[in-house]
C-alpha positions in Angstrom: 0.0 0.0 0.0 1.3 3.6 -0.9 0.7 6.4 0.9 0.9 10.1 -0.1 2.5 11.9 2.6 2.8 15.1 1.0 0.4 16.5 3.3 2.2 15.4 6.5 5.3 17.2 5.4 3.3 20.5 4.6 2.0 20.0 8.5 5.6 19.0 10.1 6.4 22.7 8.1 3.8 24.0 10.2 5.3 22.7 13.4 8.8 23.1 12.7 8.4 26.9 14.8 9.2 26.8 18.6 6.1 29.0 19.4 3.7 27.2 17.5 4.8 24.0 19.1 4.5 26.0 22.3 1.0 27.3 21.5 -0.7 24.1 20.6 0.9 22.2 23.6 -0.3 25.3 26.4 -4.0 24.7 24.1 -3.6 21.2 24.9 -3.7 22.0 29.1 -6.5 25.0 28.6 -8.1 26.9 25.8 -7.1 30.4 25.5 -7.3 33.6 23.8 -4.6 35.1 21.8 -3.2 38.0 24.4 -3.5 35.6 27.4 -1.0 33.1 25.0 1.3 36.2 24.4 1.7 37.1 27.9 2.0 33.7 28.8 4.9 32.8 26.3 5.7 36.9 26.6 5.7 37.2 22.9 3.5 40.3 21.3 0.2 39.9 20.0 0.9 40.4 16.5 3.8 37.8 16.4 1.4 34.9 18.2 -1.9 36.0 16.2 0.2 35.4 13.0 0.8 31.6 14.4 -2.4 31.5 15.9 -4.1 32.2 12.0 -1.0 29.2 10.8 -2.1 26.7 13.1 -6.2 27.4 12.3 -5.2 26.6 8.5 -3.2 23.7 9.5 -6.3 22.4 11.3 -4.6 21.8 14.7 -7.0 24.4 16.2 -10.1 26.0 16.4 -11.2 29.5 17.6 -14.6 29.5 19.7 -17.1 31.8 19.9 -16.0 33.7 22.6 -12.6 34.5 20.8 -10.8 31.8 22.7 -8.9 29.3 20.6 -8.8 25.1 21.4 -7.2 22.3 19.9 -8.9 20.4 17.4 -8.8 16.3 17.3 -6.0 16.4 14.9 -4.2 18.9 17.1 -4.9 16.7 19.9 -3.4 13.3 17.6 -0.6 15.9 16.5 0.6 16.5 20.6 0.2 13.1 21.2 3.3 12.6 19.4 5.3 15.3 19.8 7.0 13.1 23.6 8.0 10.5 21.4 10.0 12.5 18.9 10.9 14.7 22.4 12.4 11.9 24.0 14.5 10.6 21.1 15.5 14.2 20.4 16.6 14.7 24.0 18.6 11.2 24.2 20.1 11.6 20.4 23.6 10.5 21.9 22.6 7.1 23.3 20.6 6.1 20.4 23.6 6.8 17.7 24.7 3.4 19.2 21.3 1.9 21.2 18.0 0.5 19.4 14.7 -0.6 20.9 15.9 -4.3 20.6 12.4 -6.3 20.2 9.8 -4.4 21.6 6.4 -4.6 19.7 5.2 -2.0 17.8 2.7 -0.9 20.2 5.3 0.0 22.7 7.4 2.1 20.4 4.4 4.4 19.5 4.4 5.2 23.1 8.3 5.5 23.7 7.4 9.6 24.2 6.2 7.8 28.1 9.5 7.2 29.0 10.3 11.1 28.3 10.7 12.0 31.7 13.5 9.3 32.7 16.9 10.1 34.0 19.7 8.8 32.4 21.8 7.2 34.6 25.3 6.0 33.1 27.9 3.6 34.9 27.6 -0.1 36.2 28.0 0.8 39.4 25.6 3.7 39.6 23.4 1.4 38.0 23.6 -1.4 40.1 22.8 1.1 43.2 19.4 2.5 41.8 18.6 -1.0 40.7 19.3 -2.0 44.6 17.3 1.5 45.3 14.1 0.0 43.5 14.3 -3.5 45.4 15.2 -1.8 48.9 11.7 1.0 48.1 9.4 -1.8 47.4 6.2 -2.7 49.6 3.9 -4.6 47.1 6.1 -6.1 44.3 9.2 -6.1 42.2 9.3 -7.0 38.5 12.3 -8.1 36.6 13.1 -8.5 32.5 16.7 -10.1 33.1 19.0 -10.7 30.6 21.4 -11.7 33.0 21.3 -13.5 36.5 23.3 -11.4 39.5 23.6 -13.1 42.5 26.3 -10.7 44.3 24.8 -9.6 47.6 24.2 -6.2 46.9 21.1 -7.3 44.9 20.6 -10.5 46.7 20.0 -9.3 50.3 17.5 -6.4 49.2 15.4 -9.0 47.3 15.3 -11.3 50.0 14.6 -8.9 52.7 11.8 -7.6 51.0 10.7 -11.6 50.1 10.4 -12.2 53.9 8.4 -9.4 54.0 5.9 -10.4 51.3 7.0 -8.2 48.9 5.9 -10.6 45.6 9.3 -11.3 43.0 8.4 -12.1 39.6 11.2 -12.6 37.0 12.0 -13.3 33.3 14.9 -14.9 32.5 16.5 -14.9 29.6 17.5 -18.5 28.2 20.8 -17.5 26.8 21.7 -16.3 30.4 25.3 -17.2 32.1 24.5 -18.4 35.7 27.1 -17.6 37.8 28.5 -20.8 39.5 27.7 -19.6 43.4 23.6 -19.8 42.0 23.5 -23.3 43.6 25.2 -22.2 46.8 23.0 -18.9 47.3 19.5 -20.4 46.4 20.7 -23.3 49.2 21.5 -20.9 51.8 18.5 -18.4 51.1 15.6 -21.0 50.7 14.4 -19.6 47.6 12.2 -23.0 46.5 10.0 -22.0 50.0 9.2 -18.4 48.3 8.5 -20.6 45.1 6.4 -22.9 47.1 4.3 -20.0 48.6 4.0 -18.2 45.0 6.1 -15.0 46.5 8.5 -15.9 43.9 7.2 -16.5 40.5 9.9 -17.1 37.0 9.2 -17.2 33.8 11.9 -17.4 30.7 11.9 -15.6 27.3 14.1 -17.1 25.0 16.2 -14.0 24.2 15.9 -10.8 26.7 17.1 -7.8 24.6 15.3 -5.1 26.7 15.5 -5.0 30.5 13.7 -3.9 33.1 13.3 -3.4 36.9 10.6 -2.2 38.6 8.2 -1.7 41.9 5.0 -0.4 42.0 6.0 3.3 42.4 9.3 3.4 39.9 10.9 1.9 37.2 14.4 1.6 34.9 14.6 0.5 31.4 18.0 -0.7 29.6 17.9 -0.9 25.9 20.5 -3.1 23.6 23.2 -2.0 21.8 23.5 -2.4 18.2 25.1 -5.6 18.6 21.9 -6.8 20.2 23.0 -6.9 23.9 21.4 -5.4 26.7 23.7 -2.1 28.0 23.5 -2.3 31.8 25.8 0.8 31.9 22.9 3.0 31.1 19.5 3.2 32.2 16.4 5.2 31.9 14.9 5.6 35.4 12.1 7.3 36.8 9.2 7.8 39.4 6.6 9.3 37.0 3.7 7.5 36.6 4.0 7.8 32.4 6.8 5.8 32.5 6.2 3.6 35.5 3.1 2.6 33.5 5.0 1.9 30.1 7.2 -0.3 32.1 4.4 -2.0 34.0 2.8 -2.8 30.6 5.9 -4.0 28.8 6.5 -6.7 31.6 3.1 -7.6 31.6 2.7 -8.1 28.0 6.3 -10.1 28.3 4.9 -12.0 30.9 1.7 -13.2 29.4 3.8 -13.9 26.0 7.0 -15.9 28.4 7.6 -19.9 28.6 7.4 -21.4 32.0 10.6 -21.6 33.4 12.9 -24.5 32.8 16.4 -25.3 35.1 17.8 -27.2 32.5 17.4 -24.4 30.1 20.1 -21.9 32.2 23.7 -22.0 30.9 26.5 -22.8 34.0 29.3 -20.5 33.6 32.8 -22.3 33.1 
């Protein structure tokens, strides 16, 4: 199928202006009136009414009755969008050398969710917001693994916060090293009474390219490199609920689509 997008570049034209992008994304809080939008972006009249008259032939909005202007549907479908291109825009550095590794379409048309997130670079500062989001946790954690750490930084937050009834689901990856200590740990931890009492629930995806770690307040997501492995130096983190709720869907929809988990399946290291 072919598709004629002559009139999507003529409206990308239109949007290609700071203020207009500023009007119709203060129009998509509130309706206003042209003055009240050049005090508030402290612009004169005659500058913003010139945009204002753009954006009405565009179609992104509409003036009312009483002088005041609002966003139409297709300016509404138009802002929608604009956090996605936002949050690429904003992290243009890490994605010269980072993709979205597997994650359905559905969850790439709302990538603009994870707009607010931090970047945080460096294994080790990392590894201590990771132990942060297991140590804040009072209902559940969640975990998209690509690989297995049982070092006790990570290890004595999870199963504090096990005996405490914090639920621990997981998703393993099947190409996964396990460390050679797993045995060992599990042993002296009890993990298979957590199993037993469905506190600790695994499942296993046969590749893990994305990762992610969450609770129910705040999440981090870790995106591959081009050579399709997961970067643990660099995570997206964040407390908003946007973001917390594109993670909380992602695992979810991993969940319902992951294998039961299989022992035999892990990989001893050598």
């Amino acid at each position: 199928m072919t598709y004629n997008y002559e009139g999507t570049a003529a409206e990308f034209l239109e949007l290609s202006s700071e203020q207009r992008l500023d009007i119709i994304l203060g129009l998509l809080e509130k309706k206003s009136s042209v003055s009240a939008m050049a005090k508030e972006l402290d612009a004169t009249v005659p500058e913003v009414y010139r945009n204002f008259e753009r954006l009405v032939k565009a179609s992104l909005i509409e003036k009312d009755t009483d002088g005041s202007y609002h966003l139409t549907t297709y300016g509404v479908t138009v802002c929608a969008s604009i956090p996605s291109i936002g949050f690429v825009s904003k992290n243009k550095g890490y994605f010269k050398d980072h993709h979205y590794g597997d994650i359905p379409q559905k969850f790439v048309q709302r990538i603009g969710a994870l707009s607010s997130g931090k970047q945080i670079t460096g294994f080790v500062k990392v590894l201590e917001q990771w132990k942060e989001i297991y140590k804040n946790s009072n209902e559940f954690i969640y975990n998209i693994l690509s690989e297995v750490s049982y070092s006790s930084d990570l290890m004595e937050p999870l199963l504090t916060k096990l005996q405490n009834g914090v639920k621990v689901n997981s998703i393993f990856s099947e190409s996964a090293i396990i460390p050679k200590e797993r045995k060992t740990v599990i042993e002296k931890v009890n993990f298979k009474k957590f199993i037993a009492n469905d506190m600790l629930a695994r499942k296993m995806k046969k590749d893990v390219k994305v990762v992610v770690v969450l609770n129910e307040k705040e999440a981090g997501v870790m995106f591959p490199t081009f050579d399709g492995e997961p970067d643990l130096s660099k995570m997206f983190y964040s407390q908003n609920d946007t973001f917390h709720e594109w993670c909380l869907d992602y695992f979810r929809d991993c969940w319902n689509n992951a294998d039961m988990f299989q022992e035999s399946k892990l990989k001893q290291q050598d």
